[in-house]
N, C-alpha and C positions, 0 to 999 in steps of 0.2 A: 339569769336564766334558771329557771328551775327545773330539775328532772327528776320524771315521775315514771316507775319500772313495775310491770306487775309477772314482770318473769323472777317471783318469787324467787327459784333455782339458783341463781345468778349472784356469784360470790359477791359481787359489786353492789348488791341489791339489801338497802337497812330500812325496814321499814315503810316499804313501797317506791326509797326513792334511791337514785342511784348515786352512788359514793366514788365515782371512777374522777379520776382526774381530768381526762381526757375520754371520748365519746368518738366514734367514726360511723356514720350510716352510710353505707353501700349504693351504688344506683337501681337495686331493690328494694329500697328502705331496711333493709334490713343492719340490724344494731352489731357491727365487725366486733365491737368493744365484750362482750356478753363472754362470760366464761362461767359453765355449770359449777356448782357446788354441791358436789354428790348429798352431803349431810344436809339442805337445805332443802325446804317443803316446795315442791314445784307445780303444785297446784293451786292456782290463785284461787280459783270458786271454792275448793275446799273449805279456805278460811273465810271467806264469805258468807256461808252458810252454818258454819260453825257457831256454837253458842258464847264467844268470844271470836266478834270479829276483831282483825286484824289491824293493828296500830298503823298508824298510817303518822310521817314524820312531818315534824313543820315544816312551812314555806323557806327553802335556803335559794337566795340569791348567791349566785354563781359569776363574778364578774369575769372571774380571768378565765372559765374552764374552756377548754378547746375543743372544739365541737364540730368535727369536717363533717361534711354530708355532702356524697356525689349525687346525688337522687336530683332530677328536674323537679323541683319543689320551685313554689311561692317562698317558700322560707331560705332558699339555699342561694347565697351569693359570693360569688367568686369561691364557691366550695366549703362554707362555711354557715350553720344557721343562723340569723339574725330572728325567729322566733324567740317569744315570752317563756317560754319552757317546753318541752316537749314529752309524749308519753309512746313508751313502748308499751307493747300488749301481747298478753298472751290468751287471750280467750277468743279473739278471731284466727289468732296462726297460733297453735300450741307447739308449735315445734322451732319456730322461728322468733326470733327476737325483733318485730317489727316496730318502726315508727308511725304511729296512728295519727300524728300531728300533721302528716302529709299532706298538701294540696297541691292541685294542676295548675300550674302559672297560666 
């Protein structure tokens, strides 16, 4: 699994992708796991528009990481995601650490 985070903010967050061990989405889709890192750039467009865009990390497969998601998702089984990787985003919910990988079973 790979995961891919653009709440830049987010102590967990090296280079677009997320470094947490363990992952929880909420029956909001929203990312429980996300904790701010006041010293970190929390504006993803920023660096997007920047004349140095932003590094973005290789592809890491994740065999063992633990990943709940209570969310009715296509991807969520027995509370758990069986998707390819997934992306949080911050430029439809800036305040919210959401899961954009969401679909309706």
């Amino acid at each position: 699994m790979d995961l891919r985070c653009r709440k830049t903010g987010c102590k967990y967050n090296c280079d677009l992708t997320c470094m947490a061990k363990s992952v929880s989405i909420n029956k909001k889709f929203i990312c429980e796991t996300y904790e701010e890192d006041k010293y970190k750039e929390k504006d993803f467009s920023s660096l997007i528009f920047s004349d140095t865009p932003p590094k973005i990390a290789d592809y890491r497969h994740l065999k063992d990481i633990c990943l709940r998601c209570d969310a009715k998702c296509l991807f969520s089984k027995q509370n758990k995601c069986i998707a390819n990787g997934i992306t949080i985003n911050s430029a439809l919910t800036p305040d919210t650490p959401k899961c954009i990988t969401f679909m309706k079973p």
